[in-house]
N, C-alpha and C positions, 0 to 999 in steps of 0.2 A: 407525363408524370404518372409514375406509379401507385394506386390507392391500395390499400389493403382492406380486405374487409374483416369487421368483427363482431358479426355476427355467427353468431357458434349454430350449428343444428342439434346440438347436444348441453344438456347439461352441465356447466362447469362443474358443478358438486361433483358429477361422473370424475371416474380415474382412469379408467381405459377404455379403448377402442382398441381390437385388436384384428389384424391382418395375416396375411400370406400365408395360406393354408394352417392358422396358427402355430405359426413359426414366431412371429415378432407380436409385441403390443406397445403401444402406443401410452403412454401412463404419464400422469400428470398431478399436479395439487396446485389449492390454491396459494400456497408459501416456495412452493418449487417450481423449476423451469421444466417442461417437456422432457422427457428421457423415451427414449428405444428401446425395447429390453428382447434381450433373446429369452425364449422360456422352452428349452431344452435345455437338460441337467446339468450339463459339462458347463455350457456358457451361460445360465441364468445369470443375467446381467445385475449393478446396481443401478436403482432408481433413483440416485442423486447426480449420475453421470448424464451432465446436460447434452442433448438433443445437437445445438449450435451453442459453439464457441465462437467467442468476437473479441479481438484484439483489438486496440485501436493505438493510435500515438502520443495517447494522453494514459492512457488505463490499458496494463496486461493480464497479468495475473492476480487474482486474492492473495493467493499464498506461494511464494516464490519458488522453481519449480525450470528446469528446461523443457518440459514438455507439456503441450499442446492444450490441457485439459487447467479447468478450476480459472476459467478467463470472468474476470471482474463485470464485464457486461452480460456475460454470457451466465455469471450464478446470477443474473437478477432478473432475467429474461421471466416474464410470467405470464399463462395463457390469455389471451384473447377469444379465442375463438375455435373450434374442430369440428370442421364440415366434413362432411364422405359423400361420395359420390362413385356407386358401382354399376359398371356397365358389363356387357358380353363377356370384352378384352379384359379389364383389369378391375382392380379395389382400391381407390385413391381416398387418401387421407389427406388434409390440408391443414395443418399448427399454424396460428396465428400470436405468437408473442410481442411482447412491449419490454422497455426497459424504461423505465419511470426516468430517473437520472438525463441519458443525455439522447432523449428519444427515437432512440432503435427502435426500430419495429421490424422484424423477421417473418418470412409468411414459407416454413418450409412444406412441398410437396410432393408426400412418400407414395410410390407406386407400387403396385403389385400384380405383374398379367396374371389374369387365371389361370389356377393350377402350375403353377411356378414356384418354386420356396425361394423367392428371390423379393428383393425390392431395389427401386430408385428413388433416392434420395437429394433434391437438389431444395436450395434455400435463397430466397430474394430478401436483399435487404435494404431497406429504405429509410432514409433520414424525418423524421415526424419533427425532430426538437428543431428550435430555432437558430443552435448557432452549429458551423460546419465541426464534420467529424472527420477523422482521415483514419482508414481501415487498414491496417497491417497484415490481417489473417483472419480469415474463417472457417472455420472448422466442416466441413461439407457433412461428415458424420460422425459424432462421438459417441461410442458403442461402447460401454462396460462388461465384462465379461468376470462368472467367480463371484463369492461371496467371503473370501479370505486370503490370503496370501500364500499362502495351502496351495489353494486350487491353482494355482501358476504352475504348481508341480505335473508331471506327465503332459502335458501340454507339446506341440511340435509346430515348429514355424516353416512356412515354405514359401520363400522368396527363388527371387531368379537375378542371377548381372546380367549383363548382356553389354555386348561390345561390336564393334564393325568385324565380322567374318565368326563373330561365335557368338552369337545372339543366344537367349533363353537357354541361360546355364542355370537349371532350379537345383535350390537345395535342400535338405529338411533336415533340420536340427532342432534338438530340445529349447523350450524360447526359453530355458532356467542358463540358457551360455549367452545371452546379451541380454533376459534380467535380472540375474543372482540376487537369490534368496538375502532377506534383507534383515528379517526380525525386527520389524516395523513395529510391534507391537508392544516392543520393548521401550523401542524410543518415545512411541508416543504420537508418531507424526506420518505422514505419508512418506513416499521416495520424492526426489528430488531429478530424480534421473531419469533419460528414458533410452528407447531403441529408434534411429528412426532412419530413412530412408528419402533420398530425394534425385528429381531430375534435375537436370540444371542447362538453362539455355533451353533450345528450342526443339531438340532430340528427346520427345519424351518417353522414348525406353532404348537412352543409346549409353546409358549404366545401369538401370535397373528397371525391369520390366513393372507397368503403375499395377500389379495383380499381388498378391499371396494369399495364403491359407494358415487358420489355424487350426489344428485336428488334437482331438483328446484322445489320450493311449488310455482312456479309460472306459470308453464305452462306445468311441468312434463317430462319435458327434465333428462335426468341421464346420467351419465360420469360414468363406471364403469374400475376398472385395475385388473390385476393378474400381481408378479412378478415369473418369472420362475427360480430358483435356492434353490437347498439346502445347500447353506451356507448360509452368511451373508445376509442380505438386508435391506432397511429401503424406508418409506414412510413418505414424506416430505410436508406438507399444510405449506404455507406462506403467509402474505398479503402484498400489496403494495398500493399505491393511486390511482393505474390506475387496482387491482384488485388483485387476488388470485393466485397461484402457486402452482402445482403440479407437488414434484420433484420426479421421482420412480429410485432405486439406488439398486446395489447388494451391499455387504460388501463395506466400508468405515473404516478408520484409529481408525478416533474417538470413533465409535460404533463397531468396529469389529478388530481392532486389526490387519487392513489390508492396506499392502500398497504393492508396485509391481516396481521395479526398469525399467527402459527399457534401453537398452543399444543401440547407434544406429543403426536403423535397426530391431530390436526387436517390437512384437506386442501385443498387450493386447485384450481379447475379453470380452468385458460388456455383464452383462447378459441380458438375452431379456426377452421383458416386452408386454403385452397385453392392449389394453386400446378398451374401445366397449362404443356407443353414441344409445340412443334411445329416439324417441319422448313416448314412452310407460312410462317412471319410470322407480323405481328403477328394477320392472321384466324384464320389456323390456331390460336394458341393461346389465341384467345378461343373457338371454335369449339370445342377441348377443353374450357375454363372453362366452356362452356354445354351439351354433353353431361354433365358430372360432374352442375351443376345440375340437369338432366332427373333424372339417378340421384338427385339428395339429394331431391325430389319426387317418389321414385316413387309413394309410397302417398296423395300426394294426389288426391280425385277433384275433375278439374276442371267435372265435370257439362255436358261440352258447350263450353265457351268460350261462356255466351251473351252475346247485344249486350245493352248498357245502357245507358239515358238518365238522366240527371241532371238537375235542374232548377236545378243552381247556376248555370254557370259562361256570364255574361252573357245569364245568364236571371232567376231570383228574387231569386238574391245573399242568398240568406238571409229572406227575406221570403215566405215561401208563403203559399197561400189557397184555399178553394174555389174562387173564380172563376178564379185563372189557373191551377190545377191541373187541372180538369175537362176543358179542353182541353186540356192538354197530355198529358195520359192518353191522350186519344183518339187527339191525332195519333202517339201514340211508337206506340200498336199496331196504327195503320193502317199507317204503314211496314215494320211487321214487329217490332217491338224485343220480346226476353223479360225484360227484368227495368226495372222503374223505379223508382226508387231518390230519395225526396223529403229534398232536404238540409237543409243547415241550418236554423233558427226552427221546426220544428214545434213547439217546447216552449217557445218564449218568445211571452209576449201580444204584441201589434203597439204597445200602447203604450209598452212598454218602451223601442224605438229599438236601442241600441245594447247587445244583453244578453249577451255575454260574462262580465259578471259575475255572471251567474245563471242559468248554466247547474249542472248535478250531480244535480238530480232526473230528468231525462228521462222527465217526465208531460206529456205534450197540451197546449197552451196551452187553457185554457176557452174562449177569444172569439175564436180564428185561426181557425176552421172553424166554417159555417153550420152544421153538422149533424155536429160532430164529424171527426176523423181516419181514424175506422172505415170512415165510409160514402166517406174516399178512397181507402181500401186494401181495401174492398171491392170497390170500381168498377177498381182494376187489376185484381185476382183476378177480374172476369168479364170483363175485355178480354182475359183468356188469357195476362198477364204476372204475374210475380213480383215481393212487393214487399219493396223497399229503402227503408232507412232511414238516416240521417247519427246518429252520435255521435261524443263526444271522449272516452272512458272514462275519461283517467288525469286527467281535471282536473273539481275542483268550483269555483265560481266563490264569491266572497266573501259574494256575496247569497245565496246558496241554503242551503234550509234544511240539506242535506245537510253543508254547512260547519260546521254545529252539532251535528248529529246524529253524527256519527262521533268519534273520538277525535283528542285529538294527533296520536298514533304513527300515523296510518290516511293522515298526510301527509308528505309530505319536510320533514324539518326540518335546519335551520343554528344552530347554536349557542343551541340550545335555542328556536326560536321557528320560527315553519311559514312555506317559502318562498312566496313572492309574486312571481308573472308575472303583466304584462296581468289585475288582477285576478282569478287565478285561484291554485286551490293544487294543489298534483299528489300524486295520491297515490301510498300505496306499497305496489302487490299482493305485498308477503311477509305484509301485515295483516293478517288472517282478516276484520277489518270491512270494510276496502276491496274484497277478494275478494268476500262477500256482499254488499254492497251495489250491486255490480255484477252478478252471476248474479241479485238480482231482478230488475236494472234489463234482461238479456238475455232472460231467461227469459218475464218479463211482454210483453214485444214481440213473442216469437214465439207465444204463447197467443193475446194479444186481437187482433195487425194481423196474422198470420199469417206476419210478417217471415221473407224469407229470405234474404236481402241485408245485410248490415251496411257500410256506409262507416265504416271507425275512422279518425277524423282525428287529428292529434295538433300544434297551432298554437303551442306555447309550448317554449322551450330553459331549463328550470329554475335553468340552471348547471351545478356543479359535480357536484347530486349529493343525498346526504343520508345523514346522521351516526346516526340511528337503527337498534341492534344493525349498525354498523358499524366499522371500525377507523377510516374516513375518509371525505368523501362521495364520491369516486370508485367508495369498494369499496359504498357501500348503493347507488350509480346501477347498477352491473354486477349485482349482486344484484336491482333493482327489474326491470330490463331482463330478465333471466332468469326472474321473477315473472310477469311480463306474457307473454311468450311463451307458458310452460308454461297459465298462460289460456286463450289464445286456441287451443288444442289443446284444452284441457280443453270449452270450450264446444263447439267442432265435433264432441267426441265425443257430449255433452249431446244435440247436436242434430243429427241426421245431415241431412245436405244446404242446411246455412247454408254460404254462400259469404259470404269475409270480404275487405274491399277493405281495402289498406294505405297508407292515401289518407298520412297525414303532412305537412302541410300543403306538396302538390305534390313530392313524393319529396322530405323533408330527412329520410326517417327511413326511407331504403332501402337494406335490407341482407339478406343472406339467413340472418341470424337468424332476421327476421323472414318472408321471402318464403319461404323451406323450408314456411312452417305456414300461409301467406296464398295467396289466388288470382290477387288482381290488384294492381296497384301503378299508382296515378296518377302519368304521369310532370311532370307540370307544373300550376300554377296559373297558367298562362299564360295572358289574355285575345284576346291580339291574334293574330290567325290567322297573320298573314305573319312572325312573332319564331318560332315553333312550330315550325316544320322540322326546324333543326339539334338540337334538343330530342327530338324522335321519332326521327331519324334516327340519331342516339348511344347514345341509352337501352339498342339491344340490347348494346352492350358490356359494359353489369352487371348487366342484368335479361332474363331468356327472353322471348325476341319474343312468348311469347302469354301472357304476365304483363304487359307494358306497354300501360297502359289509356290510349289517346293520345282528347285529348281533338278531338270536332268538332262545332263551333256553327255551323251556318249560319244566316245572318241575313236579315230580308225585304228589306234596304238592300246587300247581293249582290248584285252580277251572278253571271250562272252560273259564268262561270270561279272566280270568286272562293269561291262557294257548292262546286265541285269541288275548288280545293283544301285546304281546311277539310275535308272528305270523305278525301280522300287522306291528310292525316295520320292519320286518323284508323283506314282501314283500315292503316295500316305497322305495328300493333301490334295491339292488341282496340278494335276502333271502341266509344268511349266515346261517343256521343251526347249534347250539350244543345242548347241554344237554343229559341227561340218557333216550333218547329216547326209550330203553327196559325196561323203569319201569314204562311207561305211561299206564294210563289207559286208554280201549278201546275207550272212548270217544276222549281223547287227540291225541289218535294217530289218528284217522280221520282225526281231524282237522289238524295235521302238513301232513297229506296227503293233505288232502284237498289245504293247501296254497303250497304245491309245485309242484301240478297239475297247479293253479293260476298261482306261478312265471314261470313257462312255459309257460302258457297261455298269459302271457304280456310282458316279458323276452322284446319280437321284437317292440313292442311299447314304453317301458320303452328305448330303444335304440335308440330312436327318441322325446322321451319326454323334454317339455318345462317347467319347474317348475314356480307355481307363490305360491302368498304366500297371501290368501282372508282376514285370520285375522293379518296380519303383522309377521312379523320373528317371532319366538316364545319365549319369554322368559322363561330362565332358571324355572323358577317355576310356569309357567301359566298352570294353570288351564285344559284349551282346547286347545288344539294343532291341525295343521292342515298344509296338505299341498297336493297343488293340483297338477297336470300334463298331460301337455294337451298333447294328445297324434294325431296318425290318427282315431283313433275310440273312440272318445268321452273323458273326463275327467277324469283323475283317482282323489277323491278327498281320502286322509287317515285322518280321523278324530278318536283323543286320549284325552278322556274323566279322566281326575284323579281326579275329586271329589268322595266323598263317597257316597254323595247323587246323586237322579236322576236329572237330569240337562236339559236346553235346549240350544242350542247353535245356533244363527242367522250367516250361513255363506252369506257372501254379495256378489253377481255378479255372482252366480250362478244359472243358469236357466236349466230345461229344462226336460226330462225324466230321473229317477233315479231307478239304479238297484243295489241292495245291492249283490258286489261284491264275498265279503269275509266276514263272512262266510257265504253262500249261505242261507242254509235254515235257520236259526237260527234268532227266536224273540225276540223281549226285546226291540230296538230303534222302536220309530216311524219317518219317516222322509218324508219330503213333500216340493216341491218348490212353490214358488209363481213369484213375479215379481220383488221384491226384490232380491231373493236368496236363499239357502237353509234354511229349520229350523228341526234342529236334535233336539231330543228329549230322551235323555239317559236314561238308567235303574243304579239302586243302584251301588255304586262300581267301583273300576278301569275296563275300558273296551276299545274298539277300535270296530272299521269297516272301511271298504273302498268300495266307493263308485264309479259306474261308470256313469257320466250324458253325454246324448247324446241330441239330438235334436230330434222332430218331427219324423226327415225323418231318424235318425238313425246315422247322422253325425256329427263331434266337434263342440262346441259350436264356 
């Protein structure tokens, strides 16, 4: 059981405590509930915008409302208690509230690493009263922004959709085109309305990425968030008369199908939520967002950032063999690659065709290898790389015997009967059978192939969830999600020096739930080289530039420029590697030497890189693509030309000495700075290059 404590190290009569390089404070009264405030100009927050919102199935809102904020438990919430506690690492705050009425007791715990303009914010909440409550929705952060209805004016929202093959489509629009000026003041009353945003099912950025930003055209102040879970969540914009609200919330009733009984004594833990403040814009405070990241992965080792090749993607397609692997072995470790990673079909026979539904034992197909699996994952192990392997852990397929062999309960179930996607069934790691049944399935792969490489894919959106020791299926989808994580920590500990990819079928399932505990993140299943750009080029806005596993296939049916730019996506993030690498011709295969001598050569800089974005996020179909990274040793800038014709492109705010990175010797762009910034000069045709600018003395700009 959960206690809370309430004993304060402060003053109640005090009103604030304040944190994150004073960026945020902490403010409070004895007649009001905790409130967040930002105290920079643009977003000075209000001080009535509670802290934690609490819905429950008896009591919603004060005052009727579709969005998020003015929750009847949540205006009566009143403090208990504000300890702090600063170390090295961070500045932690701890709010301890009550709700007198139907005794809620909240104990939220605001983080701050040193020297970060960022915080984490997560909230535990525990039943004190005597009879049970049942939770609908909890607000993980409700932020106020503005001190009038005014200040919604010039304001700019930047969201992202994202879908299977075009992930991290951001866009930035005035937030006055989804929350129209209201003249609130007239009427008397707040809005009624709001903007909001949600995932749905088990995909949680496989429609909208859990990230945006909000930046002022007025002085360049930006408010940026991430929400951390792979289930449910939603993002809440509201207006009032006295200004704006931002509600950040995991699963909810309404949108998710979730709700959580508490019984007394019983606790509930909200999912935690990031929120980062900068006087720079919108870079700046994604730039924050991605220092905090660095902090939440401190204690992972990323063993090097090494390069990886895949045998999927417009290579096997699922179809492996000795004869096309033997080659492709050879040429991944003539170019230099350390880890090769054999994807899907190694466990389904060739006769099968189309084996989805019988996947969940992941044993060796008997007759897909002349001589066995061994003697493929031998033959990397003496080419001097590490080997990978493809799984989909949380799904057993209809035909496999493992669909027999475990229980019921060991899968998500709906109304008493085990859900069904794409022939498959998904299990549920709170099982103890599903749990083992998986730690054989890990354990035996890294004994017999020496596996050190895991690819977890994850191809199927369940729904809603599953009803199994749940109050709802939203609440056993939040519960399985939080199962699976604790996993995937558990095995890394099992096995020191498994690196774990968090493939999800091409980032629908990227979050830093799960990336806190993962190494690398596929940012796309995208085939087609020239759609890929604006895809690599985005990704660092929610994922660390040397977590984003960008993929590059060069083909023997390439010309070189085309075989260079496939390369260049590829190093913008962790050069992922596939394609028929042994049917390149000698030109080609230089060049994917060439770029993965490069991703060694900046692997340790990309691992400290600050992404900004000189011609704005990129749009799905622009033209020139671009995106920079300020690294310790100058700027990496990736610039991706996709017109046919030759072109010029004015990059802005880029100064200084410029060395054409990649590919090294190779003519065709002219490029020159001035005072302005960069001016590229492209040759005929889809092409790329990446650039490095330094300074005079040899130093970042």
């Amino acid at each position: 059981m959960t206690t809370f404590t309430t004993t304060p190290d402060v003053d109640l009569r005090d009103t604030e405590r304040r944190l994150a390089a004073d960026v945020f404070d902490i403010r409070w009264s004895p007649d009001e509930p905790a409130s967040l405030i930002v105290r920079d100009s643009s977003f000075v927050g209000r001080t009535e915008v509670a802290l934690v919102e609490v819905f429950t199935a008896a009591e919603q809102r004060s005052r009727t409302s579709q969005a998020y904020f003015r929750s009847a438990v949540g205006g009566r919430l009143r403090v208990q208690g504000v300890e702090r506690d600063e170390t090295a690492a961070d500045d932690r705050i701890v709010v301890t509230q009550k709700d007198g009425r139907t005794g809620i007791e909240t104990r939220t715990v605001i983080t701050q690493p040193r020297g970060v303009g960022a915080v984490r914010v997560q909230t535990e909440l525990r039943n004190a009263g005597s009879s049970p409550v049942t939770i609908t929705a909890v607000s993980s952060l409700s932020i106020g922004f503005g001190r009038s209805e005014s200040d919604l004016d010039g304001i700019l929202l930047a969201t992202a959709d994202s879908e299977w093959l075009a992930e991290n489509r951001w866009r930035e629009v005035e937030l006055r085109q989804v929350l129209p000026m209201l003249s609130l003041a007239i009427h008397g009353q707040d809005g009624r309305g709001h903007f909001g945003l949600d995932s749905h099912g088990a995909w949680s950025s496989g429609e909208h990425i859990p990230c945006g930003v909000l930046t002022s055209t007025r002085d360049g102040i930006a408010l940026a968030w991430q929400i951390e879970t792979s289930a449910g969540w939603h993002v809440d914009l509201a207006q009032t008369a006295a200004g704006g609200i931002l509600s950040l919330l995991g699963p909810a009733d309404l949108e998710h199908q979730f709700a959580r009984e508490l019984a007394p004594g019983d606790s509930f833990l909200a999912v935690p939520v990031a929120v980062s403040v900068s006087g720079n814009g919108r870079d700046g405070a994604i730039a924050e967002l991605n220092a905090y990241r660095r902090r939440l992965r401190a204690d992972r080792d990323d063993q090097g950032f090494p390069v990886v090749y895949n045998d999927f993607m417009n290579t096997l397609m699922g179809q492996p063999s000795s004869e096309a692997l033997l080659p492709l072995i050879a040429a991944a470790a003539a170019s230099g690659v350390e880890v090769f990673c054999i994807d899907a079909g190694w466990f389904a026979e060739p006769s099968i065709g189309d084996w989805w539904s019988s996947v969940g034992a992941w044993k060796e197909a008997e007759t897909r290898f002349a001589n066995g699996l061994k003697e493929l994952t031998d033959e990397i192990l003496a080419q001097g790389m590490r080997v990978g392997l493809w799984l989909e852990p949380e799904v057993v397929g209809v035909g496999s015997a493992a669909a027999t062999s475990l229980p019921d309960d060991a899968f998500f179930q709906r109304f008493g009967q085990r859900v069904v996607e794409h022939d498959r069934y998904h299990l549920d790691f709170r099982h103890p059978a599903a749990r083992a049944h998986m730690d054989e399935v890990v354990d035996r792969l890294v004994r017999e192939y020496g596996t050190s490489y895991l690819k977890l894919d994850y191809n199927i959106n369940p729904g809603a969830g599953t009803e199994w020791l749940s109050t709802t299926a939203g609440d056993g989808l939040l519960a399985h999600s939080r199962a699976f994580r604790d996993w995937l920590i558990e095995i890394q500990q099992r096995h020191p020096g498994l690196l774990v990819e968090n493939c999800s079928s091409g980032a629908m399932r990227a979050d830093y739930s799960l990336l806190e505990v993962a190494h690398l993140q596929s940012t796309s299943d995208q085939q087609d080289f020239r759609l890929y750009p604006p895809i690599a080029a985005s990704a660092p806005v929610s994922i660390l530039p040397e977590q984003c596993g960008n993929w590059a296939y060069p083909a023997a049916d390439m010309d070189d420029e085309e075989t260079i730019f496939t390369l260049v996506t590829g190093l913008s993030g962790r050069l992922y590697l596939s394609g028929f690498l042994d049917r390149l011709r000698p030109s080609q295969r230089d060049l994917v030497a060439e770029a993965v001598s490069v991703a060694k050569q900046l692997r340790e800089d990309i691992a400290e890189a600050v992404p900004f974005w000189p011609l704005g996020l990129p749009a799905w179909d622009a033209e020139a693509v671009c995106l920079g990274l300020h690294t310790p040793h100058g700027d990496l800038v990736f610039v991706w030309d996709r017109r046919a014709d030759a072109a010029s492109i004015a990059i802005p705010g880029i100064t200084g000495e410029v060395e054409q990175l990649f590919p090294r010797d190779r003519a065709g762009w002219r490029v020159s700075t001035g005072t302005t910034g960069l001016d590229v000069r492209t040759a005929p045709g889809f092409a790329a290059r990446v650039f490095r600018i330094t300074s005079s003395r040899g130093e970042t700009r």
